[in-house]
N, C-alpha and C positions, 0 to 999 in steps of 0.2 A: 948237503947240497942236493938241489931237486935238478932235473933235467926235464925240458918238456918230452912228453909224451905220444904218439899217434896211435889213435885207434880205427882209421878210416881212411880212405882216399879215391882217386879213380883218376885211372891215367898217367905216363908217365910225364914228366917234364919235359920242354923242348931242349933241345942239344945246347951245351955251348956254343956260341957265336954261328947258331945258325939265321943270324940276322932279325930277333926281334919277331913277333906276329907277323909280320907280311913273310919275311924269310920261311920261318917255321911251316906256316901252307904252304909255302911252293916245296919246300923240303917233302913233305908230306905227298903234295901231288907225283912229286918223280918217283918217290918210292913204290909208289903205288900201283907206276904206270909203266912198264916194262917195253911201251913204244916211247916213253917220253926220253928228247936228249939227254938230259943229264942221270938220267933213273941209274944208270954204274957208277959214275963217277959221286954220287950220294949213299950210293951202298956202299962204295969204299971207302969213304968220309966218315960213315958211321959204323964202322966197323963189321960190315957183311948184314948187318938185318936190325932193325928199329919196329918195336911195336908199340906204337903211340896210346894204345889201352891199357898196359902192362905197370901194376903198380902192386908193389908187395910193403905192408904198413912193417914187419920186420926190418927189412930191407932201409928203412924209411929211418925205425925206431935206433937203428945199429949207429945211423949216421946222426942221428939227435944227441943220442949219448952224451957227444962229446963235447954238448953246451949245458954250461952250468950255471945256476943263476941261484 
């Protein structure tokens, strides 16, 4: 059995249920923005700190593994 494989990427994925592309930027912008209202209450959502650049192809390949075709 083969598993697909990743050699490349950029970026992490948007969060679960952080509401889709429009969600996702405003997610982004509170994080970002340390006067913005909701900027704690998104850090505590995501568990204390999100870097939306952050992508390891290991990381990536560990969770592929486990489709088999």
């Amino acid at each position: 059995m083969q598993s697909p494989f990743c050699v490349d990427g950029a970026n992490a994925c948007p969060l679960e249920d952080v509401g889709g592309p429009p969600g996702y930027i405003d997610f982004l912008e509170a994080i970002h923005d340390s006067a913005h209202e909701e900027h704690q209450n998104m850090l505590d959502w995501c568990g204390g700190q999100f870097d939306p650049t952050d992508f390891n192809p290991s990381d990536t390949n560990a969770f592929l593994s486990d489709i088999k075709f």
